[in-house]
N, C-alpha and C positions, 0 to 999 in steps of 0.2 A: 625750478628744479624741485621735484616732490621728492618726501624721503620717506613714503609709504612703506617702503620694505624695510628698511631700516640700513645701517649703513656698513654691514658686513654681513658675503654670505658665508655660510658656511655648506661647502658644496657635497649633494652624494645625487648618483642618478638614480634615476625610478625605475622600476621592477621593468616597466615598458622601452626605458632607454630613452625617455624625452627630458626636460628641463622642466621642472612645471613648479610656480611660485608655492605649493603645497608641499616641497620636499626639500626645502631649504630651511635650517633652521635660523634665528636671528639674534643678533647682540642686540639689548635692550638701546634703542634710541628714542626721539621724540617723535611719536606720529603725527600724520598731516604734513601742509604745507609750512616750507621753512619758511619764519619770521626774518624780520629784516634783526633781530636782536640773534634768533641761532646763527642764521649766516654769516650775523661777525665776529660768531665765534668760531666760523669755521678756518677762522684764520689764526697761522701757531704765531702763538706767542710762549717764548721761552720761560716767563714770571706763571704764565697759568699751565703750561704743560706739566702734570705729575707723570713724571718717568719713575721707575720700580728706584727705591735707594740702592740698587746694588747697581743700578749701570749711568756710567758720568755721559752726560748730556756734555758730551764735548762741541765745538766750535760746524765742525761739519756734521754732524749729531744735526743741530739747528738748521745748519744752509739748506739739507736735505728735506726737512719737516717742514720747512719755510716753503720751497718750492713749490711740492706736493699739493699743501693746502691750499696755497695761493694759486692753483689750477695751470700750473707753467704743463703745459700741453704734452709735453716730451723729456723724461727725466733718465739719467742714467747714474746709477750708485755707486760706485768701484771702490778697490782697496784690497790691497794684500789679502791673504789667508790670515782668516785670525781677528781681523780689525773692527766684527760686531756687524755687520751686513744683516746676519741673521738675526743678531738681536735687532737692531735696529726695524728688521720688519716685523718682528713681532709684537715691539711695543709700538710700533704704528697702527697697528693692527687693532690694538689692545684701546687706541685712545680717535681715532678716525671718526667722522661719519658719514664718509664717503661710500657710495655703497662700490664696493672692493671687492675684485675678486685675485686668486691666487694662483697664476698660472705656471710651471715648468716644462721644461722640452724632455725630461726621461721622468718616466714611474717612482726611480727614486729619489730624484730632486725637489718631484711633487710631495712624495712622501714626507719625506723633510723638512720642507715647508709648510704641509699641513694645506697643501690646497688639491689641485687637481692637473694631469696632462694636458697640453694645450690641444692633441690632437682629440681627447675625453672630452674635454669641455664644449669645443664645437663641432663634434662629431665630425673630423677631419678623418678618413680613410686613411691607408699607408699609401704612399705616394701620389698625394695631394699636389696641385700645381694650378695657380689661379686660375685657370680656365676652366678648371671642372666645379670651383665654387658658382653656385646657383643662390639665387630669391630664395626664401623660406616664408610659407603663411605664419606669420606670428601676431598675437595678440600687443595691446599696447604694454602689458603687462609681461612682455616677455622678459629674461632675465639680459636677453642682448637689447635692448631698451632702455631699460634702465638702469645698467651697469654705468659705472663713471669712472671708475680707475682701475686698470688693468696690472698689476704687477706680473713680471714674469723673473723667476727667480734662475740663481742659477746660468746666466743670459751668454757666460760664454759659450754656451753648446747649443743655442740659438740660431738657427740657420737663416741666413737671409731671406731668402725664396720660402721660408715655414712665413717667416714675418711678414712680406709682403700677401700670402693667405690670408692671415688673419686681418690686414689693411682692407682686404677683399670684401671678406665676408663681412666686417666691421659698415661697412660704407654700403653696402648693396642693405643688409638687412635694419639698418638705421636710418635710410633712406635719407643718405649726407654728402655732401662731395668732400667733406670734410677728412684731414688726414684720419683714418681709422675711425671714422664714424663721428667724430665730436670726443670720443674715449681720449680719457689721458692717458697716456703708456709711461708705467717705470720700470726700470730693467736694471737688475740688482745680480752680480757678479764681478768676478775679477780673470779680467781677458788673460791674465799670465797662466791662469787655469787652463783644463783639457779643452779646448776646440771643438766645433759640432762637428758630428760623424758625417764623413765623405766619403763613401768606397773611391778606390782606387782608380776605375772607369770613370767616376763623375766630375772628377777634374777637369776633363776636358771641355766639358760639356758647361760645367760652371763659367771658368774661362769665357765665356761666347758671351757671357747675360750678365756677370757680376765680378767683381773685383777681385774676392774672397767672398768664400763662405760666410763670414762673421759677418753679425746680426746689423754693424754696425755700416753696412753694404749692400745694405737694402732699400730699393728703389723707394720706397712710401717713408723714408725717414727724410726724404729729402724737403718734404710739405713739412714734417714735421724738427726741424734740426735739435737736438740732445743739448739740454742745458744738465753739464754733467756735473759731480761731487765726489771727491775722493776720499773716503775714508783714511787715517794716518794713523792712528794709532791700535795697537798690536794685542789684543787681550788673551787671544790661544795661549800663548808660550810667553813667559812673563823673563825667559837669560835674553841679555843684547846681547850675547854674542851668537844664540844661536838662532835670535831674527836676521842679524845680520848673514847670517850664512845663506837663509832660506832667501834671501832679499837679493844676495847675489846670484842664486839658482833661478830665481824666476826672471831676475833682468838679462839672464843671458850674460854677467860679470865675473863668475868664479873664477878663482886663480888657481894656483897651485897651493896655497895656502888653505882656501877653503875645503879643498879637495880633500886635502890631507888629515882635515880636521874631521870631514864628512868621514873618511874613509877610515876612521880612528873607532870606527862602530861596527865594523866587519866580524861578526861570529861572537858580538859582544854579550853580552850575559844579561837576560831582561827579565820581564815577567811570565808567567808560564801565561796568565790572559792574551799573550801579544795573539793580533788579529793578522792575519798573513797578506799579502798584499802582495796582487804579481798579474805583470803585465798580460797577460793571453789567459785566454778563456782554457784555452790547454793543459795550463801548468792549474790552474785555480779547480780544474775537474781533476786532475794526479791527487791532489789534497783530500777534495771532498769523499771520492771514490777510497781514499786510507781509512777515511773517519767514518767511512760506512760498512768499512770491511768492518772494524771493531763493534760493530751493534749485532748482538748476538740473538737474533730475529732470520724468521726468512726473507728473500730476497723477490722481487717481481720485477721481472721484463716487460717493458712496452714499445715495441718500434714505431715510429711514425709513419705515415703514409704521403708520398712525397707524387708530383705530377709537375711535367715544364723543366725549363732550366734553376731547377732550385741546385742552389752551389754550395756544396757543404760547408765553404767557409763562413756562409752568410746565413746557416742555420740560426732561426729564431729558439731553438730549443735543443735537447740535445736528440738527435735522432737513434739512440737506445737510451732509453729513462730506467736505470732499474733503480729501485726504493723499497726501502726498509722502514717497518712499525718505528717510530722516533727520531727521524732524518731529517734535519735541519731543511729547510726550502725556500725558495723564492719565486715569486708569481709575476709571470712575464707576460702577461695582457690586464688591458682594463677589463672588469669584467661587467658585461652589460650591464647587471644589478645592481651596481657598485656594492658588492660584499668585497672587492680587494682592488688594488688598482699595480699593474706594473711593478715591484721593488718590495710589496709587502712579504716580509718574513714569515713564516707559520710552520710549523713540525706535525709530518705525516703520526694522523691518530688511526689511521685503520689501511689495510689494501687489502682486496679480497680481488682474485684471478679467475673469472668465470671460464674452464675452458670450454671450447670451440664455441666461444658467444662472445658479445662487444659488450654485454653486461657487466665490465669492471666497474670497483669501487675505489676509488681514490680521497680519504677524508683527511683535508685540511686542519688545527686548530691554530685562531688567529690571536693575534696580542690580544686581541679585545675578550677572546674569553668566547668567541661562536665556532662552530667544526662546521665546513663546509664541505661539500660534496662536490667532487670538479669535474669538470667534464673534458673530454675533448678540444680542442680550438684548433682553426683554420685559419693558416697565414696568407693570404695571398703574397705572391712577389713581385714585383716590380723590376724595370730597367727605366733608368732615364734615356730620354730623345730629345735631339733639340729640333724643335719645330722653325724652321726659317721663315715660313710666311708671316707666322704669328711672332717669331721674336720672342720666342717664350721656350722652358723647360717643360717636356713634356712627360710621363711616366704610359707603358703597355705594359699588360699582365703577361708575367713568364712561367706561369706556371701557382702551385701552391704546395705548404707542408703543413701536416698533421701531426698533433701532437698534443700531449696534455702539456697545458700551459705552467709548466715550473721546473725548477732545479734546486740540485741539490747546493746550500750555500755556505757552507764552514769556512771555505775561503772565497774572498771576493777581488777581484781584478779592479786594479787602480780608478779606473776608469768610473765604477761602480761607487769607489768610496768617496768621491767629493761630498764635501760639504759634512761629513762626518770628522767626528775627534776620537781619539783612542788615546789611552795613557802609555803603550806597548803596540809596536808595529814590529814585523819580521814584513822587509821589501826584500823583493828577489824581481830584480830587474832583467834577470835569466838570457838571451844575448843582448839584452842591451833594451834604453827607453827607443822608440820609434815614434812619439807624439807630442809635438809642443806640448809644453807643462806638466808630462807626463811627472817625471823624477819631482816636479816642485810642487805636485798635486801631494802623491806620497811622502813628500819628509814633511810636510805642512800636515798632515792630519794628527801628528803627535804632538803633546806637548813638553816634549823636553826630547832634549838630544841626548840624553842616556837612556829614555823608553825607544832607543832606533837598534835594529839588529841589521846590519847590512849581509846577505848571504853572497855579495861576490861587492869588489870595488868599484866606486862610481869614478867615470873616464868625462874628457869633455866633451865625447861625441850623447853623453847621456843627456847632456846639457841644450837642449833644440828649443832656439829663439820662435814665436809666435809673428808671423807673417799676416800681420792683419789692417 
């Protein structure tokens, strides 16, 4: 096992959109070949691991670090909201010399994590389905070669049929029979969380091929079976009684008791920071569209340009964009260059309206301090098909929509906020949750039960058990 690269990448793509060992940058580790003296140090031990003093190296803290290094093939992380998941991979991260990469299934779970989209990373299409991954010419140097630990963060929104892909690709272009190439896989989330995206039509269609949607129902885990680790202790929210509450919301146990306690937050009085938080993309553009009326700038229109059965509910974008000089945004593709990926925030610095030309200017400025210039982007869309001879999920193109890739983001849809924390939430569950873990996604992103503003009562039908 050479550790020429070293043992963490840290990932952006190239100007051309390939993977190329020239554009990764690296954590200092030991070059050349590993000694039999590094090697056994690549084994944790709790006496030499320096963890940061501010986070306890608790009991599952160890089992998990244990695992990992010791090369157990197939790992899975779990544990309530709250219980260090994220820390935990960061200071794995921090102390590794695995060469590692960081993968999640949404723009902003990647973001989060500080790695990359799993569809980004191996140049996965939108509606990818194993038979359309192909061979690739790659050098021995390529970065799918020499990767050795795949984390994928975030894992309940992990779709099976995504997971079995990357089994695919793993093994064709590592030339293994091996589950997923020889790569170790970790998958670091908490299934009481939101679920991976299914439209409504693809249920039936799953049905034929897999169990459930979740990742943990996927055909190539079967080579490899989950030596799992629960995380138990709670760090978000430091009252037991208001884990307790969040504990019975996620297991599907509230009483009337809980209820009444949750529901003791109704119109309650918080901080003017509180971040809005509400189920449909509907109510989250009523907000954005207020906070944009208040910017006392001109306004630009941009329609999209749509072909096929594009369905407006499954618009990638909004199909009228209008923006304002200083309007909060978000960036809803990876962008070839890698200058932004899916979920990155940035505030319009310029729009200029060329009329009767395509000449507009739309300028970006990003956390990091660079103003991009954005362009246009082309969604194609997809419908699933179940293929019977092959016994496989299949996707045809239905058409495609246009549009510059962003939105306006002052307020953000539940769905959106996993894996973030806020000190002040205003939830407006507006008729009601309709998503496994939805309601326990949302009260789990605060830390205290008096940063909660409820805008209408939470009922038991809000309460929807994970079928996984």
């Amino acid at each position: 096992m050479g550790d020429t690269l070293g043992s963490f990448f840290a990932f952006a793509v190239s100007a051309r959109g390939r993977h190329s060992l020239k554009n990764f940058s690296l954590i200092n580790r030991p070059n050349g070949a590993l000694t039999a003296k590094t090697k056994s140090r690549l084994a944790f031990n709790p006496r030499n691991y320096k963890m940061n003093k501010n986070i306890e190296v608790n009991n599952e803290f160890k089992e998990a670090l244990e695992l990992i290094a010791n090369g157990t093939p197939s790992v899975f992380i779990t544990g309530n909201a709250g219980t260090g998941k994220t820390t935990f991979l960061k200071h794995f991260l921090m102390h590794t010399r695995k060469k590692t990469v960081v993968l999640a299934p949404t723009g902003v779970a990647a973001l989060n994590a500080g790695g990359q989209t799993i569809h980004s990373f191996f140049y996965f299409k939108p509606g990818v389905t194993e038979s359309k991954i192909k061979k690739k010419k790659l050098s021995q140097n390529s970065i799918y070669k020499k990767v050795e630990t795949i984390i994928i963060d975030e894992a309940s929104m992990l779709r099976c049929d995504l997971l079995d892909c990357i089994d695919r690709f793993l093994r064709l272009n590592r030339e293994s029979m091996q589950a997923f190439g020889g790569v170790q896989m970790v998958f670091i989330g908490d299934l009481q969380q939101l679920p991976p995206v299914v439209k409504q039509d693809e249920y039936a269609i799953f049905k034929t091929a897999y169990q459930s949607p979740c990742f943990l129902h996927a055909r190539s885990l079967a080579q490899a079976p989950l030596s799992t680790v629960a995380l138990k202790k709670i760090y978000r929210q430091q009252d037991s009684n208001f884990i307790s509450l969040l504990n019975a919301v996620g297991n599907g146990t509230a009483t009337d008791i809980e209820l009444k306690a949750l529901n003791s937050r109704v119109n309650a009085n918080i901080g003017n920071d509180a971040v809005y938080l509400t189920t449909t993309n509907i109510k989250a553009s009523e907000i954005n569209k207020a906070f944009l009326r208040a910017i006392d700038t001109a306004h630009f229109t941009f329609l999209a340009e749509t072909e096929g059965n594009a369905d407006v509910k499954n618009f990638p974008a909004d199909y009228e964009l209008t923006l304002k000089k200083g309007a909060q945004v978000m960036m809803l593709n990876n962008d070839s260059g890698g200058r932004w990926i899916n979920g990155t925030i940035g505030t319009v610095e310029n729009v200029q309206r060329q009329l009767n030309s395509d000449a507009n200017t739309i300028s970006v400025k990003f956390p990091n301090g660079r103003t991009e210039s954005i362009e246009p982007y082309k969604w194609e869309i997809f419908k699933y098909v179940f293929n019977e001879k092959l016994n496989a999920i299949e996707t045809e193109s239905a058409g495609y929509f246009k549009q510059y890739p962003l939105k306006l983001s002052w307020a953000v849809t539940i769905h959106k906020s996993q894996g973030k924390t806020f000190d002040n939430v205003t939830i407006d569950l507006e008729r009601g949750a309709f998503a496994p873990g939805q309601l326990y996604v949302a009260l789990s992103r605060c830390t205290t039960l008096d940063g909660i503003k409820l805008v209408k009562p939470i009922t038991k039908r809000d309460i929807i058990s994970h079928n996984v």
